[in-house]
N, C-alpha and C positions, 0 to 999 in steps of 0.2 A: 304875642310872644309865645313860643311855644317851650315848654319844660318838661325833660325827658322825667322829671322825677311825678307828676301829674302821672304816668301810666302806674306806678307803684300806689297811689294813692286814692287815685278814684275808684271808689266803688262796681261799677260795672267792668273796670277790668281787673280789677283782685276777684271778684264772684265768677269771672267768666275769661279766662285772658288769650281764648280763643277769637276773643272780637275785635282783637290787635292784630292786624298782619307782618311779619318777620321785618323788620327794618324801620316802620312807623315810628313815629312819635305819637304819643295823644296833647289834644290842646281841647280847652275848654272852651274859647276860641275862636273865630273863624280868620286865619289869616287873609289877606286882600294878595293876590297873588293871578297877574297878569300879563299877556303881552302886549303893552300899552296902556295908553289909557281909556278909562271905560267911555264908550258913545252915550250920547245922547241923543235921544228921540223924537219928535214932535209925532206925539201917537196919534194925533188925526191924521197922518203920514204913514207908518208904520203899516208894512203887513208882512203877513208870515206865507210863502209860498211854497206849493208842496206838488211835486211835479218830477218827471222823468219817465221811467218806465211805470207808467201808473196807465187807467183807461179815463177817470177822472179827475184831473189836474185841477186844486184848487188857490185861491188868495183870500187869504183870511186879512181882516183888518182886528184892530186889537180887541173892538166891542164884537165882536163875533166870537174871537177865541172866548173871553171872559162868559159871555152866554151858553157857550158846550157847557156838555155835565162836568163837577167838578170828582177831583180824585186826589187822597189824600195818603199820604206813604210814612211811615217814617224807617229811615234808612240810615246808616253810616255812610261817614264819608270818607274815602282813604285818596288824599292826594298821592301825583306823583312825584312831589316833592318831599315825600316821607311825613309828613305830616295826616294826620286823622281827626277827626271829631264826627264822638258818637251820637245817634238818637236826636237826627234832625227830621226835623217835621216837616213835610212838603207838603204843596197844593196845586194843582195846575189841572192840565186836558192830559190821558191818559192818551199816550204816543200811539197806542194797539186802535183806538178809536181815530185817530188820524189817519192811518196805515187803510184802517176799512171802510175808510168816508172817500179814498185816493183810488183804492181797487187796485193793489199795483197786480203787475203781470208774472207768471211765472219766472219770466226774464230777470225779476228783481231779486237781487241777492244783496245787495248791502244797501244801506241811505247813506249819502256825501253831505254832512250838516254843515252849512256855511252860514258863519259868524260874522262879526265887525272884524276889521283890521285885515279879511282876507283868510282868517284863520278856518282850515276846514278839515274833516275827519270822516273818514270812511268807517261804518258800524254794521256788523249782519243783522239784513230783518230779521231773523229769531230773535237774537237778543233784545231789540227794540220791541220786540211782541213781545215781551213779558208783563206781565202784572205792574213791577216795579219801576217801569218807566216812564217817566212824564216832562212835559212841559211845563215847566213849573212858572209862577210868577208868582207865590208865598212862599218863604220859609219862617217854621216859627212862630206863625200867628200872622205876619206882618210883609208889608209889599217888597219881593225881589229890591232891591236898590241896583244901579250901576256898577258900584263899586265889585256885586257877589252876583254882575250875572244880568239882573233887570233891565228891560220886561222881561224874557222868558230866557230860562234857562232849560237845556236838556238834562236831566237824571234821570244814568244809569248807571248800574254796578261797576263799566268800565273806567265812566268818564263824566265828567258832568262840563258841559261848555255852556258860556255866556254869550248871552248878546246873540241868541239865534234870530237869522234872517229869513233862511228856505233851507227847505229840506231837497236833495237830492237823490232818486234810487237808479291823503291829508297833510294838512300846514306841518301839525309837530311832527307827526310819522316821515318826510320829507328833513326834519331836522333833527333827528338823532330821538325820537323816543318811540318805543316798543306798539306795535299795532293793538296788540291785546291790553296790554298796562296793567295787568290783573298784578293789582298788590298782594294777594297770599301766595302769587308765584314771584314775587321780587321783579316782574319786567316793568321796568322804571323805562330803560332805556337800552337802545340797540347794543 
C-alpha cells in the first residue's frame, strides 16, 4: 500500500527531499505491479541470450550467469506508476560485462530487452554501460522471486523489467508510455 504521507515522514526524504522525483509517492514497500502474470521457469531450461549486432553472440544457461563476477548496487527505485522506493540493494552480472563478453559493433546503438508476455523495450548502449546497471537476480539480501522480476531482472535508472529472456542490439512504448520515462522529468507517458 502505498501512503503519500510516508514521504513527509521518512527520514531520507525530510534529510534529502531531492531523492523524490516531482509526482512520486514514497512507499516503504515494494508494490507487485505487472502486465500479467509472473512466469515460471524450469531453470534447467532457462537461458539468457545475447545477440544482434554483436561479433560474439552468446546463451547463457542460469549456472553460467550465477558463476560471472558478481555486482552489487544499491539504487532507488522511481516506478512509472508514481510510485518510489528508496535504497534497494541489488546483486546480479554487471550489464557493461555482458555488452564486452558480446563485442557489439559500432552499428549497435540501443539493446531491444525481451521479457515474458512478449513485453520489450528499446534502451541506448550508453545508458546500459553505465556502472549502475545490472542483471540482477538479488534484491535485499534474498533471491529475485517471480512476483518483483525473478530470475533476472534489468536495473537501470530508466527502467527496471522482469522476467528478462535476451537481449537485443518496445511493448509499453508501443502503448502509450514515454521512451525515456525519466521520473525527475515527469515522462510517465506519451
Amino acid at each position: 500500500m502505498i501512503f503519500r504521507r510516508d514521504r513527509e515522514q521518512d527520514p531520507r526524504v525530510v534529510n534529502d527531499p531531492n531523492r523524490l522525483p516531482p509526482g512520486q509517492v514514497l512507499t516503504l514497500k515494494w508494490p507487485v505491479l505487472s502486465y500479467g502474470s509472473p512466469p515460471r521457469y524450469d531453470m534447467a531450461r532457462w537461458r539468457l541470450r545475447l545477440y544482434g549486432e554483436v561479433d560474439a553472440p552468446a546463451t547463457l544457461t542460469w549456472d553460467e550467469v550465477r558463476k560471472l563476477p558478481v555486482t552489487a548496487i544499491t539504487a532507488d527505485m522511481h516506478c512509472v506508476t508514481t510510485w518510489s522506493r528508496l535504497d534497494n540493494n541489488w546483486e546480479g552480472v554487471a550489464f557493461k560485462d555482458l555488452v564486452a563478453r558480446v563485442k557489439p559493433r559500432s552499428t549497435a546503438t540501443h539493446v531491444i530487452a525481451h521479457c515474458a508476455a512478449d513485453y520489450t523495450t528499446s534502451l541506448p548502449v550508453e545508458i546500459l554501460a553505465d556502472d549502475d546497471v545490472l542483471l540482477a537476480y538479488r534484491h535485499d539480501g534474498a533471491e529475485l522471486t517471480p512476483d518483483h522480476g525473478g530470475p533476472l531482472r534489468l536495473v537501470v535508472r530508466l527502467e527496471g523489467l522482469e522476467w528478462v529472456e535476451h537481449d537485443r542490439l518496445g511493448f509499453w512504448e508501443r502503448n502509450g508510455y514515454n521512451n525515456a520515462a525519466d521520473p525527475w522529468k515527469e515522462e510517465r507517458y506519451w
